[in-house]
N, C-alpha and C positions, 0 to 999 in steps of 0.2 A: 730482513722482514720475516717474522714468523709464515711460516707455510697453515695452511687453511688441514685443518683437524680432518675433516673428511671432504670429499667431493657432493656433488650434487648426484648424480650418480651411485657412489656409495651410501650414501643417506636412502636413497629410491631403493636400495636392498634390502637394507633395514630393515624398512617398512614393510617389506615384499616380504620377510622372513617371519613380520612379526604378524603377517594377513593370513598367511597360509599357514603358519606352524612349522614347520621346519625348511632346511637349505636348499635340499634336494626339490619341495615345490615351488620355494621362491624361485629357484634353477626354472623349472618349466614356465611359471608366468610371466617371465622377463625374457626366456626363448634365450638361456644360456645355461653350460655342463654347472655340474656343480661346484667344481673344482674353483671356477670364476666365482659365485657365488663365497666362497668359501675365501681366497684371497682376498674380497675386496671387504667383511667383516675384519680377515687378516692385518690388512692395512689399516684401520677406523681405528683397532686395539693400539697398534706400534703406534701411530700419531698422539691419541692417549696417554697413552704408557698405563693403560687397565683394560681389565678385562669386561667384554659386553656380555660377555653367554659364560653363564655356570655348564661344563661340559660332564660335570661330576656323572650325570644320571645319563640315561639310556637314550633322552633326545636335549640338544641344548635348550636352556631358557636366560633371558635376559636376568642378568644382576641388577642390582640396584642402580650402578652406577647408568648401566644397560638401558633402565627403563628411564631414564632423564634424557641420555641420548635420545632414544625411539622418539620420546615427546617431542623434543627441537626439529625431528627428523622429521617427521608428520606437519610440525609449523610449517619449515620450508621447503617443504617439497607442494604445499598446497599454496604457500603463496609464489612457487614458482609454478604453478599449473595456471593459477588467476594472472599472474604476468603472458604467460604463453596462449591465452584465453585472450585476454587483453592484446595484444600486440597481432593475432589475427585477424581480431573485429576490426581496428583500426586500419589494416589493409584491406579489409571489406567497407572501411567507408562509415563503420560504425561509430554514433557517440561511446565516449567514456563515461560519460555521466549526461542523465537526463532529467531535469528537473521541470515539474509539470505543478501546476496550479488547480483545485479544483472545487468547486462552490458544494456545500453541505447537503446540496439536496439531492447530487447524483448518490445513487443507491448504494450503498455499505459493499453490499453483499457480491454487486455484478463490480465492484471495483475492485473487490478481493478475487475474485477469478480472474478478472484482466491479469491482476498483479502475479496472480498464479500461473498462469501462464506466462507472463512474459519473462518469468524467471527462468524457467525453459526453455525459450525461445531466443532469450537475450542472454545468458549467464554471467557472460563482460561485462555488461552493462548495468552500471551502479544509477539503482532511481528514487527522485528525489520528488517526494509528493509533500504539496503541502495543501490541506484542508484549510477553507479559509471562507469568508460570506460575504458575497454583495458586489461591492467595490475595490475589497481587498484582491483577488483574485486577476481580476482587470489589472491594478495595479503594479502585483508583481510580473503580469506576463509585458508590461509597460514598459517595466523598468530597465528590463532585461533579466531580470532573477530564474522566470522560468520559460520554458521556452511554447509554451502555448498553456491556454487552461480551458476549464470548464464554466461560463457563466451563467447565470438565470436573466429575465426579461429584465431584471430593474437596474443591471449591472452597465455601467457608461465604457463603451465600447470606443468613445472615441478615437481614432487614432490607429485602431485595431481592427485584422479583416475575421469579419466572423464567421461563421459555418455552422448552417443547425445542426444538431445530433439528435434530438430528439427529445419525447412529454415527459413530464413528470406529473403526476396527478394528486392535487394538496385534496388533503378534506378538514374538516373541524371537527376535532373531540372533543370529549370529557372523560372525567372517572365518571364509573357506574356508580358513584358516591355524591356527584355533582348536583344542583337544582335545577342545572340545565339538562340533566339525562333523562328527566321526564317531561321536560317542556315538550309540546309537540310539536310536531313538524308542521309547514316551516317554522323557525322560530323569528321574529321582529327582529330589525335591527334594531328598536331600543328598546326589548328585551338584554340582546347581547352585549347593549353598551353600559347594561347594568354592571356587571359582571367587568373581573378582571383579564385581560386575554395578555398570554403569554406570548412574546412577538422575540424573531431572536432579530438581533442586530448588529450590526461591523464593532472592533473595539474601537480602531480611534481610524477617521480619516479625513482628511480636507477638506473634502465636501461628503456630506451623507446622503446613503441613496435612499431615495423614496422609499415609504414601506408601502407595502402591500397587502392585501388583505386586512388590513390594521381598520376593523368596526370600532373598537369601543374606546371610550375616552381614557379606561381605568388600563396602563399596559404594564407588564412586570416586563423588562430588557434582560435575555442573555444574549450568550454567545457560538450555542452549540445546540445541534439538535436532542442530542442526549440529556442535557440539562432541562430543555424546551419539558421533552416525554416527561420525563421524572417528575415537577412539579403539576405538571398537570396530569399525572396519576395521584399525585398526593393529593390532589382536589382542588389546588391554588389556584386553577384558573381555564380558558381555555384557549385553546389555540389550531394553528394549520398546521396537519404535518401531512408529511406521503406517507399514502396506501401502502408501499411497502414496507414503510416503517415500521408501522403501527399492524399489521395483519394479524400476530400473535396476540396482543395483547386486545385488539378487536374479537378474535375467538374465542378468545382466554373470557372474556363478559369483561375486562379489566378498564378498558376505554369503549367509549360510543363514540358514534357516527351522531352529528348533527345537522341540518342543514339550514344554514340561514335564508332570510329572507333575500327572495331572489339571484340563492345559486342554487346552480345546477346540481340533480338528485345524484350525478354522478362525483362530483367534486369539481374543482379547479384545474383544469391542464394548464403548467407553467413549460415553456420551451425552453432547453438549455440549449446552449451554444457552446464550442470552440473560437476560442480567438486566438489571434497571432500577431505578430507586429509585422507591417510588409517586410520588413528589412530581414525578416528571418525565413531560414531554412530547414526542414526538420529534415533530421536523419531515418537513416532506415529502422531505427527502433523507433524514433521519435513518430513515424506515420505507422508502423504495425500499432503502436499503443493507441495513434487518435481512433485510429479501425476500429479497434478493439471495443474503447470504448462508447464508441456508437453503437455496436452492438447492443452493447449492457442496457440502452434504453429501448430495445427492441427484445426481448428473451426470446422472442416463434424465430427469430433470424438466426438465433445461436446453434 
C-alpha cells in the first residue's frame, strides 16, 4: 500500500510557512523550534521526490511544484477544520444541517442579518433556506423537507403547531407614472377594479390558497415579490407589497402609496407565523434561528 505523500500535520506547516513567510515564524505559530519545522517540509520533499521551496535566495519560496502542493494543503486542512467543527457541534447536540421554509413576505433584509449571524454563531451548521409562497411553505415543513417555516394568514396550517412571530404591514402602490397615482384618496373599489393588480401566487399546489387583498377582476399572476415590484414600477399594474420593501423606491418618488376604499391609512398588517409538525424537535440552531427570527419582525427589539 503506497504510504500517504504528506501528513495532516505536515500539510498544517505548509500553510503555516506559507501565512507567515518564512520557517522560523511558522516555528512560533505552531509553538515549535524550527528545526521541527524544517524536517517535516524535509519529509513532504522525500515523499515527493521534489522539491517545495527554491532555497537559491536569502529566504525560501515555494516552487512551482511547491505552490500546487500549498493549494491541496489549504483544501485539506480546511475541510479537516469543518470536519473538527462538525464532530464538536454534534457532541453539543447540534444539527448538521438545517433546512427552514420561509413565505416572501418575511423582510429580505432582517433575514440576511439573521443569516449573518448564524454563520457566526453556528459555523457547523450547513443551512438550508428555501423561499417559497402561501401554501408552499406549509407544505414543505408538512412533509418533513424542512424543519419548521414561516407562514402568512392564508397559509393551511392544518396539521401544524403554529407560533406568531410577528406583523408585516402590505400597502398598495403604483409607478408615479400610473393613472391611479393621481386618483385621490380613498380611491373606489371600482375605480381599482378597473385596473390591473399584480397578485403574486403559489406555482403549483393541490389545493390553492385564497388570495388576499385581491380588488380587481383584471389580475397579472407571478411568483416573487421581485417580479411583483418590477412590473408595477414599469406601470403594468398595481398591487400590495411591504413597507419595507418598497421604502427606497417610495422616497425615490419611483412608487406611491395608495389607499383604497376602506383600508386603513396605515396599510394592512398581515401576521406571520412559525409552524412545525408536533412530531418535530428543533435543535439548538434550529430554536437560536426561530429567535432570531422573531426578532427581524420586531427591529426596537434587536
Amino acid at each position: 500500500m503506497m504510504q500517504d505523500p504528506a501528513t495532516l500535520d505536515q500539510l498544517r506547516v505548509l500553510v503555516a510557512i506559507a501565512d507567515t513567510g518564512s520557517f522560523s515564524a511558522a516555528g512560533r505559530k505552531l509553538n515549535r523550534v524550527q528545526s521541527a519545522i524544517s524536517h517535516a517540509v524535509a519529509c513532504v520533499e522525500d515523499q515527493l521526490g521534489s522539491s517545495i521551496f527554491d532555497r537559491s535566495g536569502g529566504r525560501p519560496t515555494f516552487t512551482p511544484a511547491g505552490e500546487s502542493v500549498l493549494a491541496i494543503a489549504r483544501d485539506v486542512c480546511g475541510r479537516a477544520d469543518a470536519l473538527r467543527r462538525l464532530a464538536e457541534g454534534l457532541r453539543r447536540g447540534e444539527e448538521p444541517v438545517l433546512a427552514v421554509a420561509i413565505e416572501v413576505l418575511y423582510p429580505t433584509a432582517a433575514l440576511a442579518a439573521a443569516c449573518r449571524e448564524f454563520a457566526v454563531a453556528w459555523p457547523a451548521v450547513q443551512l438550508r433556506l428555501h423561499i417559497d409562497t402561501l401554501g408552499a411553505v406549509a407544505e414543505r415543513v408538512r412533509d418533513g423537507s424542512s424543519v419548521f417555516g414561516i407562514v402568512g394568514p392564508a397559509a393551511d396550517t392544518r396539521g401544524l403547531q403554529p407560533r406568531y412571530l410577528g406583523d408585516i404591514r402590505m400597502i398598495a402602490v403604483v409607478s408615479a407614472t400610473h393613472p391611479l397615482a393621481s386618483a385621490p384618496a380613498p380611491v373606489p373599489v371600482a375605480r381599482l377594479t378597473e385596473e390591473v393588480q399584480i397578485v403574486v401566487s403559489e406555482r403549483a399546489a393541490q389545493e390553492e390558497t385564497p388570495d388576499q387583498g385581491v380588488l380587481s377582476a383584471r389580475t397579472w399572476r407571478v411568483h416573487d415579490l421581485h417580479t411583483k415590484r418590477a412590473l408595477i414600477l414599469d406601470g403594468l399594474g398595481w398591487g400590495n407589497l411591504p413597507s419595507n420593501f418598497v421604502e427606497e423606491d417610495l422616497a425615490a418618488g419611483r412608487l406611491r402609496q395608495i389607499r383604497p376604499e376602506n383600508a386603513a391609512p396605515e396599510g394592512m398588517l398581515l401576521p406571520l407565523m412559525t409552524v412545525m409538525r408536533p412530531d418535530s424537535v428543533l435543535g439548538p440552531a434550529g430554536q437560536w434561528l426561530r429567535n432570531r427570527l422573531e426578532l427581524g419582525c420586531h427591529p426596537s427589539k434587536l
